[in-house]
N, C-alpha and C positions, 0 to 999 in steps of 0.2 A: 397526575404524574404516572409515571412507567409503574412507580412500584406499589404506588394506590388501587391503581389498575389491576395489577397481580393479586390486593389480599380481598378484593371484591368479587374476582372471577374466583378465586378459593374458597370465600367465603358461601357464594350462592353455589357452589356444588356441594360444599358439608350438608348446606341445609335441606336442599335437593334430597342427597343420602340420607337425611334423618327422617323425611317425611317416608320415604321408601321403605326404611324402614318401622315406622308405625304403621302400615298396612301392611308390612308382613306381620308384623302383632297382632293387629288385627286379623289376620286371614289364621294365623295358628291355632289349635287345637290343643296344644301340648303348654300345661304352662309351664313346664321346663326351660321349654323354648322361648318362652314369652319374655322369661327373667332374662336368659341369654341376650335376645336381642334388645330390651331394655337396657342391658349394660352396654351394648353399641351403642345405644342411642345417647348414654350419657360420656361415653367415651369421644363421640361426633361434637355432642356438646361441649365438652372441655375443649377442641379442636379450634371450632369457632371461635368462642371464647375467646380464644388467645389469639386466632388472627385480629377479631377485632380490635381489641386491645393494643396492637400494633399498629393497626390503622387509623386510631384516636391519638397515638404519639403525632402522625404526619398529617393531621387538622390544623389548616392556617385560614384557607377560604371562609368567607361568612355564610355561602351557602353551602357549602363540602359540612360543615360543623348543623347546621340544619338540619340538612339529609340524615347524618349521621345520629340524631339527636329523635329523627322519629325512628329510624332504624332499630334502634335501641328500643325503644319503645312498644316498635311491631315484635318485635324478637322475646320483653319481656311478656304482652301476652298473649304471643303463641305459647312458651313455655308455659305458664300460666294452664291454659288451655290442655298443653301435652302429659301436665299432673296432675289433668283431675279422669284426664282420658286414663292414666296408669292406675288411678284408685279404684275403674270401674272395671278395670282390665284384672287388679287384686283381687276385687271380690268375683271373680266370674262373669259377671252381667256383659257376657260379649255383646248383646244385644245391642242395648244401651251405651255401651263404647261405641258400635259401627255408627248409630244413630248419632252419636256425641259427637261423632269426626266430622259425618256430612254434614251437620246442620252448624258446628261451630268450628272446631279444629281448623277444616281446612279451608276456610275462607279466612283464619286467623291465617295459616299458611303461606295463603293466595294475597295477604296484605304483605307481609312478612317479603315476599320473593319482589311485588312491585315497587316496594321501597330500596329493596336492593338495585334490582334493575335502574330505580334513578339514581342512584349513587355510582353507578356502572356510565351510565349516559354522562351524567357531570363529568367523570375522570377522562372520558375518551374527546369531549370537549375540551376538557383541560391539557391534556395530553396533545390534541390538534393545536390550539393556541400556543403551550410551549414551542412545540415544532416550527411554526409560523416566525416567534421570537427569535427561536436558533437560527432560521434562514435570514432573518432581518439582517440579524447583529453579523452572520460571515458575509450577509451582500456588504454590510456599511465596512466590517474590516478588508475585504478584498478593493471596496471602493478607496480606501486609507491608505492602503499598501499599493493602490495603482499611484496615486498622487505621491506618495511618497518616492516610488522608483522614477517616477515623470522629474520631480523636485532632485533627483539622486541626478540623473542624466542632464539636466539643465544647467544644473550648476559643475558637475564637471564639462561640458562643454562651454563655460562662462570661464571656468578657472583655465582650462588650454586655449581658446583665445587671449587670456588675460597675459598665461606665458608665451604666446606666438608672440603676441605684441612687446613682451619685454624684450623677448630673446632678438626681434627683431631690433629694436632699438642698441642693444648689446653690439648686435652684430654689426649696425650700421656705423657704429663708432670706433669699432675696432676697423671697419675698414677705411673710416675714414682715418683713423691712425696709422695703417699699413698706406693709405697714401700719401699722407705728407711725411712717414717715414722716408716711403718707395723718391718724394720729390727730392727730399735730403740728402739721400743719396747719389741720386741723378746730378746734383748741383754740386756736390761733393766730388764729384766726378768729373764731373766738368771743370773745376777748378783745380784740381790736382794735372788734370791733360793739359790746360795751358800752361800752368806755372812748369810743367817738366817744357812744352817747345819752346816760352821763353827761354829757357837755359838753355837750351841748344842753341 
């Protein structure tokens, strides 16, 4: 869905910024700095966090719930991963942290981002397939509402035949009533004109 769509595309750029920022930890000299940019990185994390957790409310799919489920799981150890990188980063041992990143950190990262990326893939498949539905369902209601103005026009042109033919019928009786009216009179006439030349 649309709005699935939206906390995955949110989601893999927090985590983007988080890993960006452990190589600027890494790359600092200053552990002032170090602390500073740690608290972004846990501030990034509570970020996520919470999209996720929005995104677990709108799990219906059996495989959306899957995805979701190693997600979780890539994400627990990278974390994992990204506190033992700040233990070595505590005690000084830059060394040892830069080595920690590339041989573990960031292929936990590099899992981390490709389960998102499936979760990304699923949504926009999902997202096509509703779309596909939405067009179904206005072809079949446009097809409903054709039949239905065809069934609207047929029957009133059933119903004004129906009245031509009364109205004709109507009218055919009233004329024939204006004509044996019109003979009644004619004979009425005619009998009144002789009975007057008899009397003369």
């Amino acid at each position: 869905s649309i709005p699935c769509l939206t906390l995955v595309s949110e989601i893999e750029g927090q985590v983007g910024e988080i890993q960006v920022k452990v190589l600027r930890l890494l790359l600092s000299k200053n552990p002032e700095e170090r602390k500073k940019i740690e608290g972004e990185i846990a501030g990034k994390r509570t970020e996520t966090q919470k999209l996720m957790d929005d995104y677990k409310k709108l799990l219906s799919d059996p495989e959306d719930k899957k995805i979701f489920a190693q997600l979780e799981q890539d994400r627990d150890a990278y974390v994992a991963g990204r506190t033992r990188l700040f233990e070595l980063t505590h005690a000084d041992k830059m060394d040892e942290a830069i080595a920690f990143n590339n041989s573990t950190l960031t292929p936990l990262y590099y899992a981390y981002q490709a389960t998102i990326d499936k979760l990304f893939e699923f949504n926009i498949k999902d997202t096509d397939s509703s779309s596909e539905r939405s067009v179904t369902a206005v072809g079949h209601a446009n097809l409903i509402s054709g039949i239905l103005s065809i069934s609207v026009i047929v029957l009133g042109m059933l119903f004004a035949a129906v009245i031509v033919v009364s109205l004709n019928k109507v009218l055919s009786r009233v004329a024939t009533s204006l004509g044996d009216g019109s003979n009644q009179v004619v004979a009425a006439a005619s009998q009144v004109s002789s009975s007057s030349q008899s009397n003369t």
